[in-house]
C-alpha positions as CSV (number, residue, x, y, z in Angstrom):
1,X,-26.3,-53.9,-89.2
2,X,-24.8,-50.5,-90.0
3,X,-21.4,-52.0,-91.4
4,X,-21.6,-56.1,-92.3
5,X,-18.3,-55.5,-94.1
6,X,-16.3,-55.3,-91.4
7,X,-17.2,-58.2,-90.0
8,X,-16.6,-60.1,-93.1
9,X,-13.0,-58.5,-93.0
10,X,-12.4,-60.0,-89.2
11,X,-13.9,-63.0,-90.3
12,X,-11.2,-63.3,-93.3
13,X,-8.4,-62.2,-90.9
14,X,-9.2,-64.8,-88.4
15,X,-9.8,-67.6,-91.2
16,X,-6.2,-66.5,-92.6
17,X,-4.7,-66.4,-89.3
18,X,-5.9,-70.0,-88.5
19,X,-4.5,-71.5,-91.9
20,X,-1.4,-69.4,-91.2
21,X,-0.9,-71.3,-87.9
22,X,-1.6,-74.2,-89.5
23,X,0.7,-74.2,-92.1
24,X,3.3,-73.9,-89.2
25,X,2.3,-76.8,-87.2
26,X,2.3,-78.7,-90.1
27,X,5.9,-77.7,-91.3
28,X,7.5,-78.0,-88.2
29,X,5.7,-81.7,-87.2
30,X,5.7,-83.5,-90.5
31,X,9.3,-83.3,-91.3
32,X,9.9,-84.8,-88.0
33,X,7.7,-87.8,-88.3
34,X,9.1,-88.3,-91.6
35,X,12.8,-89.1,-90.2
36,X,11.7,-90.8,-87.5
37,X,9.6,-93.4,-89.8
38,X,12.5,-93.4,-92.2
39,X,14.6,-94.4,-89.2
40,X,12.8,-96.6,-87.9
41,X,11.9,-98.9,-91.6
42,X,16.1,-98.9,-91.8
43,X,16.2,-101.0,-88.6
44,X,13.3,-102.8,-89.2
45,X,15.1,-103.6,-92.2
46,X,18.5,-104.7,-90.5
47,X,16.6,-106.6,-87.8
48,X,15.3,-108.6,-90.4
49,X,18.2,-109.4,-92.3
């Protein structure tokens, strides 16, 4: 127990890196699911009609 701050620092780089990785995934994912449940409410739409 000589230095706890350093293990507080990895413990913030590894938290940061996580949301970091996170933030990714959900920027590359979302936007897709978005188009393709826009798409697919248009035919829904033209089925029904």
């Amino acid at each position: 127990m000589s230095s706890p701050s350093s293990s507080k620092e990895r413990g913030f780089a590894t938290v940061s890196w996580i949301t970091g990785v996170v933030n990714r995934y959900l920027l590359l994912i979302v936007p897709h699911r978005r188009k393709d449940g826009v798409v697919l409410m248009r035919r829904r739409k033209r089925n029904g009609v």
